[in-house]
SEKE-759999 format. One line per field, with one value per residue (C-alpha): residue number from 0; x, y, z; residue in one letter. Coordinates in nm, 3 decimals. Layout:
seq = [NUM:...]
X = [X:...]
Y = [Y:...]
Z = [Z:...]
type = [a:...]
//
This chain:
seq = [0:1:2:3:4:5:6:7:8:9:10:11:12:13:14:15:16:17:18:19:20:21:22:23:24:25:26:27:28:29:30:31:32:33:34:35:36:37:38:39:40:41:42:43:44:45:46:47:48:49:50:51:52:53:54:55:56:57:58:59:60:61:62:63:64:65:66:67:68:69:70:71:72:73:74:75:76:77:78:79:80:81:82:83:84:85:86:87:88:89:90:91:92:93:94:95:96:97:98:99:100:101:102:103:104:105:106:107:108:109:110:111:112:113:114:115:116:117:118:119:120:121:122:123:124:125:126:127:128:129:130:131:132:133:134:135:136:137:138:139:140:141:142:143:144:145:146:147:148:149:150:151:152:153:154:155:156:157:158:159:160:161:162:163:164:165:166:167:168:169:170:171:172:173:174:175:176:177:178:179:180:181:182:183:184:185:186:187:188:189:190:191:192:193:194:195:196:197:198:199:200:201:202:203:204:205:206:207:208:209:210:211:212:213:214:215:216:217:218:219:220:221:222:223:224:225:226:227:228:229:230:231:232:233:234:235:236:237:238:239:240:241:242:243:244:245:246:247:248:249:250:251:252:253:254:255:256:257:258:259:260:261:262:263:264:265:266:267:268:269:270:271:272:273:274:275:276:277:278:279:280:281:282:283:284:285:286:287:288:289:290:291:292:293:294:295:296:297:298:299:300:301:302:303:304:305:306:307:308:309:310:311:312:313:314:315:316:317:318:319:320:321:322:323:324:325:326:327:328:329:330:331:332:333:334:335:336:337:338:339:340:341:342:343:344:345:346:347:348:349:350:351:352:353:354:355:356:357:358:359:360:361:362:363:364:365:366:367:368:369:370:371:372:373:374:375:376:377:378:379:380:381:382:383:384:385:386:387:388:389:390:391:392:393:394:395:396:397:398:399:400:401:402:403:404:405:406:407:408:409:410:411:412:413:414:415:416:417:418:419:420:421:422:423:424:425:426:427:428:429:430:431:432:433:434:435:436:437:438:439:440:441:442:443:444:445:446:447:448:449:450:451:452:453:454:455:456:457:458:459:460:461:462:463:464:465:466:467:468]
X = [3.064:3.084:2.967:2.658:2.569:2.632:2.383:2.090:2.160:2.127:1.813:1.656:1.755:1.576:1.295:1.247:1.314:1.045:0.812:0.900:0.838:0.530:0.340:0.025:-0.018:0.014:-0.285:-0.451:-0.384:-0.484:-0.819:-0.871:-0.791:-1.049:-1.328:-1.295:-1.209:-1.589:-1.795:-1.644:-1.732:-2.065:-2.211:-2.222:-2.378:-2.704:-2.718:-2.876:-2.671:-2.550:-2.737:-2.611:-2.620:-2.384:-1.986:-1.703:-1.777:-2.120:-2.195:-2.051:-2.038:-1.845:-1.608:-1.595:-1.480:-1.254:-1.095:-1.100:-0.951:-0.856:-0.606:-0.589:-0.511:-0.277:-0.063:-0.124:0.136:0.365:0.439:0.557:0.858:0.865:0.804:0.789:0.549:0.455:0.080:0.070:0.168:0.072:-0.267:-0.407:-0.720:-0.753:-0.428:-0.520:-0.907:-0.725:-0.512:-0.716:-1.023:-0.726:-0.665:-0.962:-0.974:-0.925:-0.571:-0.588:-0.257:-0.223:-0.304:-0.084:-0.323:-0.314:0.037:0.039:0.300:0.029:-0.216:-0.072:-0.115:-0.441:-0.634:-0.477:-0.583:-0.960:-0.982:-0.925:-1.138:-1.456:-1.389:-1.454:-1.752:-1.933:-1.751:-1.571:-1.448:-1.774:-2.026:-2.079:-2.250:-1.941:-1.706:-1.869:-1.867:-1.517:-1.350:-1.572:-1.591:-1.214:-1.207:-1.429:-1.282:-0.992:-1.157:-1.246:-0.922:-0.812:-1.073:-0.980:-0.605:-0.294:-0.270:-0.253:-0.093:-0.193:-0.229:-0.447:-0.180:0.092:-0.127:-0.459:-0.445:-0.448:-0.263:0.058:0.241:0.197:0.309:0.587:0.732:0.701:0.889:1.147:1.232:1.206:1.539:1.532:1.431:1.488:1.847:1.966:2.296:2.405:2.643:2.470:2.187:2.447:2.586:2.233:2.220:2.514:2.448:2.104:1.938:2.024:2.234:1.893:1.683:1.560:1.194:1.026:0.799:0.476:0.591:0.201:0.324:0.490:0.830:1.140:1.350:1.670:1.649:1.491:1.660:1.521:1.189:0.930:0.754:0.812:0.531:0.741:0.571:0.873:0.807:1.100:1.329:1.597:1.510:1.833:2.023:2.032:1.769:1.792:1.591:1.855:1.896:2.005:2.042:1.692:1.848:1.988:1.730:1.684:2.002:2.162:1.870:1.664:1.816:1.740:1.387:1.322:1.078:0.797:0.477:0.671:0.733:0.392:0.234:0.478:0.431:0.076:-0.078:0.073:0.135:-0.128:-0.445:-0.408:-0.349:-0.662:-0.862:-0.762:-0.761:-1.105:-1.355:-1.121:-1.051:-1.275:-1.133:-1.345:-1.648:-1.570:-1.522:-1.877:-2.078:-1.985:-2.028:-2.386:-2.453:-2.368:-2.593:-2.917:-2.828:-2.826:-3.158:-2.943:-3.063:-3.024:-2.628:-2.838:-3.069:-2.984:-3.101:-2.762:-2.747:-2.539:-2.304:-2.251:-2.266:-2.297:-2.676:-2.781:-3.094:-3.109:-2.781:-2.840:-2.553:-2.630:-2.425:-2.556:-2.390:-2.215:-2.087:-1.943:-1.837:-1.604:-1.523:-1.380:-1.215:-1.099:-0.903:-0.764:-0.668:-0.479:-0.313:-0.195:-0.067:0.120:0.269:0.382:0.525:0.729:0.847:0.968:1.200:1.281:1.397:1.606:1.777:1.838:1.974:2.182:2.372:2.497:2.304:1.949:1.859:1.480:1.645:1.803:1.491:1.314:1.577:1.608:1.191:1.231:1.370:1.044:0.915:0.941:0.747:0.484:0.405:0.377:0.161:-0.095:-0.081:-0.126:-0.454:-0.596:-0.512:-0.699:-0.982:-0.866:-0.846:-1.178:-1.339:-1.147:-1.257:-1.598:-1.554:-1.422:-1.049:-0.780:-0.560:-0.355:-0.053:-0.191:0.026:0.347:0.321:0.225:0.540:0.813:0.628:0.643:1.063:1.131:1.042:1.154:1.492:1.460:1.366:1.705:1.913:1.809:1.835:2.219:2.252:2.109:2.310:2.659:2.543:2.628:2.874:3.149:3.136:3.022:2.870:2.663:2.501:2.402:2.285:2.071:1.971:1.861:1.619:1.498:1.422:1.169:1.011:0.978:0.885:0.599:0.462:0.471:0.292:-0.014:0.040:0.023:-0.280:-0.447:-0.370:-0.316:-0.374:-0.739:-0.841:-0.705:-0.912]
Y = [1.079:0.732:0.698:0.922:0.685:0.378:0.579:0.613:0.263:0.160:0.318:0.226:-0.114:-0.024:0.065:-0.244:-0.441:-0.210:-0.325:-0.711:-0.593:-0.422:-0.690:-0.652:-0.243:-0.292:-0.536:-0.308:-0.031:-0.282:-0.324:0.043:0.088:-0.227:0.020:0.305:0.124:-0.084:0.281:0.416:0.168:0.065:0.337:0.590:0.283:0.302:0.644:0.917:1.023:1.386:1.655:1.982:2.167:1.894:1.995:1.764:1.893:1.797:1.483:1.169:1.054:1.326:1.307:0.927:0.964:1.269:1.034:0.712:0.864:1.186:1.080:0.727:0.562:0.859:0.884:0.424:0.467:0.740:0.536:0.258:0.455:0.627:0.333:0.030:-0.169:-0.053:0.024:-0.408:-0.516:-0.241:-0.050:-0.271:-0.377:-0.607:-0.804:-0.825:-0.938:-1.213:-1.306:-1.315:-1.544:-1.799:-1.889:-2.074:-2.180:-2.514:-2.414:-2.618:-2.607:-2.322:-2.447:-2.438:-2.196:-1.937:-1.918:-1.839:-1.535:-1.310:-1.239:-0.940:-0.826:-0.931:-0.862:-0.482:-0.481:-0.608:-0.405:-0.096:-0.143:-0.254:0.066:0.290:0.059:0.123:0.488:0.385:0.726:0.817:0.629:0.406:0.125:0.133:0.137:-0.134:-0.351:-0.333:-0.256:-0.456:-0.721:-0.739:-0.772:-1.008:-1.233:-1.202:-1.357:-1.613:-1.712:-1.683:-1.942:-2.202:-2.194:-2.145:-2.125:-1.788:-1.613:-1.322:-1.574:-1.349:-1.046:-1.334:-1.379:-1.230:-0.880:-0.636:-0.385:-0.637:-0.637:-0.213:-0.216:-0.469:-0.292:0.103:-0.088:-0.150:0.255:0.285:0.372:0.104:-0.276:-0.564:-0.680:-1.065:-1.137:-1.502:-1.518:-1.480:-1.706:-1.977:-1.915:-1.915:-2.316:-2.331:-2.058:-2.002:-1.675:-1.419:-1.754:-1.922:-2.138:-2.018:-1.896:-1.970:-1.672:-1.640:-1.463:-1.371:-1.309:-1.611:-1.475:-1.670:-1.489:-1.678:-1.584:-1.225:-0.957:-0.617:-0.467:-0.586:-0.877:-0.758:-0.621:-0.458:-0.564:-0.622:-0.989:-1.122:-0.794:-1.013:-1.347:-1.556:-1.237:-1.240:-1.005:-0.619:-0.302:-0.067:0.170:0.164:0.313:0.394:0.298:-0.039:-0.287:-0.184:-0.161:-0.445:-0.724:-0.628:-0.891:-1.148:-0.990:-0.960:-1.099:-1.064:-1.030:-0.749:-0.579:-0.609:-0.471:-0.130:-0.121:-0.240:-0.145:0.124:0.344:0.164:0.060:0.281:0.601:0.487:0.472:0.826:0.924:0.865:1.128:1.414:1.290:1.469:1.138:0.927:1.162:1.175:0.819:0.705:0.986:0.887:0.549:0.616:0.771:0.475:0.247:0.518:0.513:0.145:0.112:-0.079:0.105:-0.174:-0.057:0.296:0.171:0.223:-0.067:-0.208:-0.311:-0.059:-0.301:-0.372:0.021:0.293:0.367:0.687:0.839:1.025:1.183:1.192:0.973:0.652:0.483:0.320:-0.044:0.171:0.373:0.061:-0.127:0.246:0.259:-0.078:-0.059:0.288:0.167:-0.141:0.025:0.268:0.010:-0.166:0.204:0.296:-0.044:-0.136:0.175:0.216:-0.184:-0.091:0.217:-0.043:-0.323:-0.028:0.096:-0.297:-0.363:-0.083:-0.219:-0.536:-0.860:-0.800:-1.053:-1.041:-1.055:-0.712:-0.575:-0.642:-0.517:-0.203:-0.163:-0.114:0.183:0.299:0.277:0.600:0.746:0.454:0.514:0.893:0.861:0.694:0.921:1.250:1.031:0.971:1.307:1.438:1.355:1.520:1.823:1.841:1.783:2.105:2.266:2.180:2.340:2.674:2.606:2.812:2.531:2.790:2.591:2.280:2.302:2.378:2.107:1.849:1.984:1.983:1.587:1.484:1.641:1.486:1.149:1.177:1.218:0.965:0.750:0.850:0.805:0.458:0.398:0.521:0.302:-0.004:0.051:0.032:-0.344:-0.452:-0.237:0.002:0.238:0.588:0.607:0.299:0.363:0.760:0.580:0.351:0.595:0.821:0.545:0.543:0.918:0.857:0.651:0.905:1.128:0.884:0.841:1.261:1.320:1.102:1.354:1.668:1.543:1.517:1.812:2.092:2.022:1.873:2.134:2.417:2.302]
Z = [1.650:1.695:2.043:1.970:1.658:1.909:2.196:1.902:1.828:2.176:2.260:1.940:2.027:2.415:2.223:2.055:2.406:2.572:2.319:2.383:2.758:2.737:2.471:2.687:2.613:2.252:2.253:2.468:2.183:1.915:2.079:2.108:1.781:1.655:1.864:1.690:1.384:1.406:1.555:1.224:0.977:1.111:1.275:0.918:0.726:0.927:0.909:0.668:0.439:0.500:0.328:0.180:0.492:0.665:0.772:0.885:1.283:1.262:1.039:1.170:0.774:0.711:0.985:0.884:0.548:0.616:0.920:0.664:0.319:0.458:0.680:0.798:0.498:0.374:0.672:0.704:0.376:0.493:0.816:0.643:0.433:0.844:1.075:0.856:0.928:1.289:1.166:1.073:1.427:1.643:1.507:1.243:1.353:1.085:1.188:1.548:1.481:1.225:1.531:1.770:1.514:1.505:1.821:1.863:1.537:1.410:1.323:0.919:0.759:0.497:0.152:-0.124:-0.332:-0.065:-0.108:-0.435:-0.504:-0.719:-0.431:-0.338:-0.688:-0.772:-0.413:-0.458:-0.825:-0.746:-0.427:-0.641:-0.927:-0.722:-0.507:-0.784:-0.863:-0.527:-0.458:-0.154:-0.095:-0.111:0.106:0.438:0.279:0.068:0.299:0.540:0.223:0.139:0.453:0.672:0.418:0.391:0.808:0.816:0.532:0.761:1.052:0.841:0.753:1.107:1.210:0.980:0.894:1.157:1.506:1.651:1.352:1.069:0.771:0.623:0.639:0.533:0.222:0.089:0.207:-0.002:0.071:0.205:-0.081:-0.123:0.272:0.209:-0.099:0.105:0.423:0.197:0.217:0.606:0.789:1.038:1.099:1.327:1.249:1.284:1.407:1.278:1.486:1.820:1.697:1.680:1.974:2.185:2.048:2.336:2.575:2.571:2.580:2.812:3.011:3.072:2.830:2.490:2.529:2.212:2.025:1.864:1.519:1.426:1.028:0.967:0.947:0.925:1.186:1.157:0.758:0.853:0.647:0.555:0.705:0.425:0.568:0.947:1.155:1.358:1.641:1.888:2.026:1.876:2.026:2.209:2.086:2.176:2.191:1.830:1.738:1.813:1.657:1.463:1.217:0.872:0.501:0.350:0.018:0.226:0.152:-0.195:-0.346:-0.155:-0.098:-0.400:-0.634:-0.322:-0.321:-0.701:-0.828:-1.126:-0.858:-0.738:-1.019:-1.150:-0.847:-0.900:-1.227:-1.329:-0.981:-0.793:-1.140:-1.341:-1.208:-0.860:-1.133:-1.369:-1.056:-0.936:-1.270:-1.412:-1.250:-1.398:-1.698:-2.007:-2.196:-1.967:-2.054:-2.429:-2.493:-2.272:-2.441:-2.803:-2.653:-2.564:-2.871:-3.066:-2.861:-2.861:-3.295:-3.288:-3.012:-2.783:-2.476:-2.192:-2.113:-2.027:-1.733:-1.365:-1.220:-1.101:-0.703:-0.470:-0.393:-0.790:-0.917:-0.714:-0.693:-0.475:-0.638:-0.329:-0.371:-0.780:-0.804:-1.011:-1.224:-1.530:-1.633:-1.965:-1.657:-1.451:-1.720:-1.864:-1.505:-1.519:-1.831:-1.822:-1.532:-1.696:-2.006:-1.822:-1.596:-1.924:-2.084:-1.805:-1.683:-2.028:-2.142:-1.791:-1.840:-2.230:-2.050:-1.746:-2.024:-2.159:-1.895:-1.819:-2.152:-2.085:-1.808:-2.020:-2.098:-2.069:-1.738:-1.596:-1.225:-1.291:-1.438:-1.110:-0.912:-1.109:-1.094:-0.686:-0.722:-0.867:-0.487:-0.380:-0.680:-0.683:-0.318:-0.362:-0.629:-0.431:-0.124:-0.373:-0.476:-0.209:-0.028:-0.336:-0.126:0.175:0.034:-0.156:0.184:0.325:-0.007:0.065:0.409:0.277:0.380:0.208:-0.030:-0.216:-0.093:-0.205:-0.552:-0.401:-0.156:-0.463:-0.647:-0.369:-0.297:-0.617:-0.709:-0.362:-0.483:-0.841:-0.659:-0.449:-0.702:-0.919:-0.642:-0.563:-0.965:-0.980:-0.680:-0.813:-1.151:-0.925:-0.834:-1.213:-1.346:-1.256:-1.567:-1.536:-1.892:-1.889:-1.571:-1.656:-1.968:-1.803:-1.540:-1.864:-1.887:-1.579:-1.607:-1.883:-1.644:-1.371:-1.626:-1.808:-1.400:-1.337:-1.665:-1.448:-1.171:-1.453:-1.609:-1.240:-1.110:-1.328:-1.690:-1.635:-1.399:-1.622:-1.939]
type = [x:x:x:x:x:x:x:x:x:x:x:x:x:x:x:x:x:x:x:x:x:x:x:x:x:x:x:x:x:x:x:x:x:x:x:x:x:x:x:x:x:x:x:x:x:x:x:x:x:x:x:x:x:x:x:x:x:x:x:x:x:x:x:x:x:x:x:x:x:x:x:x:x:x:x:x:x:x:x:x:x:x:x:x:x:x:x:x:x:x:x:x:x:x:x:x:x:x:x:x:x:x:x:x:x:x:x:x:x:x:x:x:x:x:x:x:x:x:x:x:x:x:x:x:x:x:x:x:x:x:x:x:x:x:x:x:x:x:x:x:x:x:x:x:x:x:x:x:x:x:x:x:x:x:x:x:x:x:x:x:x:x:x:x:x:x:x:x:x:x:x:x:x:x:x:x:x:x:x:x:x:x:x:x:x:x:x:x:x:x:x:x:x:x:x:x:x:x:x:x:x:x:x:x:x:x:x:x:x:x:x:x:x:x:x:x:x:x:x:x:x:x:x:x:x:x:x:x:x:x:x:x:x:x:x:x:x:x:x:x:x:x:x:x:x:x:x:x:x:x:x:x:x:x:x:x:x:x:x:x:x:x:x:x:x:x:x:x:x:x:x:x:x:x:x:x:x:x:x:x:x:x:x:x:x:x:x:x:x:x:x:x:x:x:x:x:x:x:x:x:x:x:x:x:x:x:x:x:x:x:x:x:x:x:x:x:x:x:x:x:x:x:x:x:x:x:x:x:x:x:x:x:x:x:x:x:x:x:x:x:x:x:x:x:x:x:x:x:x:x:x:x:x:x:x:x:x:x:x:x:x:x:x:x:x:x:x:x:x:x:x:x:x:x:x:x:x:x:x:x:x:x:x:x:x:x:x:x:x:x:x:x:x:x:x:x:x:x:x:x:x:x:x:x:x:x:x:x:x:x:x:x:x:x:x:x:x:x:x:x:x:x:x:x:x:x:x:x:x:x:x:x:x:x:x:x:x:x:x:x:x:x:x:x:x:x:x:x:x:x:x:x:x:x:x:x:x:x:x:x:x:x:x:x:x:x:x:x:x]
//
């Protein structure tokens, strides 16, 4: 048993060395990838809008957005809790574009404001909300607005700050923090052995002189533990023989670097983004709520003559506006959008940190670092919440086309106990780092439940209460 566990370790570890090899084909897969990537984004946007006669096999919109939110950014989220972050330094076409902009930029040190710990949090939060504001799901112009803009803000930065490296991806994009927090969960990363690092001050690497390496995301490899800020991009596979791809726990990183890792930004972004604002946002366009509360709205403002929050004549790329499509929203329907979406990130990310500050109480002396620890093992369910959103629109485009989805329940269900258990498990884990008693840590654990149990209520509303009434 032993020898076969070494043999996966060592050609995991080959894998990682092929990788550092073979640096040349990944660019040449990046680049592929930044084609098809630009022909999808830019090519719908100039084009008619599909009419009702149009299918997924014969409108290039369609295919587009069923490519897009069907499956890319789906399956972008699975492969992290799979890969890690393999997508970051091998496929993004975002990363590499930011990579390549900086390398003849003018290579400005990073300023202190870009480094601010909330980015992650607020770039996911904003990115979100204007979504729903422009119906990125829904339409090219959209799309090439927040997608494109997003790439191009990237280049930007690339241009003007660092020398060949993803400070964008370091800092201001939005989805790094969701990536770093689901790479937490994947079952391998590139380990650091102290030991041999030391050593390679003496004897070099591989008996010959260190080499020095790029590390595009600004990682500290000598410090490097866990998979979260890693690309995963194999330069560093080797590095003074210190450095070697391997497997590991998926409840490793978690439960034994979390309290290293804790920290408020992160904990905010699980519980006021991923199972807040990300739920509002998948939320709204099913919930009779929404409907009730702007039509009483709109009453009140026709009773009072206050008919300005009623016109239509907000920009595209403010509120969606398609008269062609007879979807327009008004500004009462951008501003509910909005605040629909706030008011359910503040409902759902305050009632799950009341049951977290329970659970943590019930462990001993309440401590903030323990709370933060406690809230990443809320991962599993916070990053399988948003991939049952956004498949949502997968499957309404195979609904459109007349494909069978009679197993689409069952799947949801098996998902969503699968990371409700995941989720516990990490919990009970967790709970072992600060205290030994049985009691107090099903206790706490009880606790956590309630969470998992306030986030799956989200889920119920979604996808079968709502529908059924």
């Amino acid at each position: 048993m032993t020898t076969v566990v070494a043999n996966r370790r060592s050609r995991l570890a080959e894998a990682g060395n092929w990788m550092q090899r073979h640096g040349a084909v990944i660019r040449g897969i990046q680049w592929v990838v930044v084609a098809v990537y630009a022909f999808l984004i830019l090519v719908p946007a100039f084009t008619e809008l599909p009419g009702d006669t149009a299918h997924l096999w014969n409108n290039l919109t369609l295919a587009a957005q069923f490519v897009f939110w069907g499956i890319w950014w789906p399956f972008v989220l699975l492969s992290m809790v799979m890969l890690g972050r393999v997508w970051c330094g091998v496929l993004c076409p975002e990363g590499a574009l930011a990579e390549f902009a900086s390398k003849y930029g003018r290579g400005w040190a990073i300023p202190r404001w870009m480094r601010w710990g909330g980015w992650p949090f607020v770039a996911f939060g904003l990115t979100t909300i204007y979504g729903q504001m422009v119906s990125v799901y829904q339409y090219p112009k959209a799309v090439l607005l927040v997608l494109g803009g997003s790439t191009f803000a990237a280049m930007i930065i690339g241009l003007l700050y660092g020398r060949e490296k993803r400070v964008w991806c370091k800092y201001l994009c939005p989805v790094n923090g969701v990536f770093s927090l689901l790479a937490r969960l994947a079952p391998f990363h590139y380990k650091v052995d102290e030991d041999a690092w030391r050593r390679s001050y003496k004897e070099g690497e591989h008996g010959h002189r260190v080499i020095p390496i790029n590390c595009a995301p600004l990682v500290p490899l000598r410090k490097m533990e866990g998979a979260s800020a890693c690309h995963m991009c194999g330069r560093c596979s080797g590095h003074r023989d210190a450095i070697e791809l391997t497997w590991r726990k998926p409840s490793t990183e978690v439960v034994n670097l979390g309290d290293k890792q804790a920290s408020a930004w992160d904990t905010a972004l699980i519980l006021y983004g991923l199972l807040g604002i990300a739920i509002g946002a998948f939320h709204w366009t099913g919930s009779p709520w929404f409907i009730d509360i702007k039509q009483s709205l709109a009453t009140w403002l026709v009773d009072h003559d206050i008919m300005w929050p009623l016109d239509t004549n907000a920009p595209w790329f403010l509120f969606t506006h398609y008269p062609e499509q007879n979807d327009v929203f008004s500004w009462l329907d951008g501003t509910m959008i909005i605040a629909y979406i706030l008011a359910t990130g503040v409902v759902y990310g305050t009632v799950l940190l009341a049951l977290l500050a329970g659970a943590t109480r019930t462990l001993g002396r309440f401590d903030m670092t323990r709370l933060h620890h406690l809230a990443q093992a809320l991962i599993p369910i916070a990053g399988t919440g948003v991939f049952l959103g956004l498949s949502a629109t997968t499957l309404s485009l195979l609904k459109a086309e007349h494909v069978p989805l009679d197993w689409a329940s069952d799947v949801r269900i098996a998902i969503l106990v699968i990371a409700n258990a995941w989720s516990a498990w990490l919990a009970w884990l967790v709970t072992r780092r600060y205290t030994a008693r049985i009691f107090q840590r099903a206790l706490s654990v009880v606790w956590f439940m309630a969470a998992l149990a306030v986030v799956d209520s989200a889920w119920w509303l979604m996808f079968w209460y709502w529908p059924a009434h």
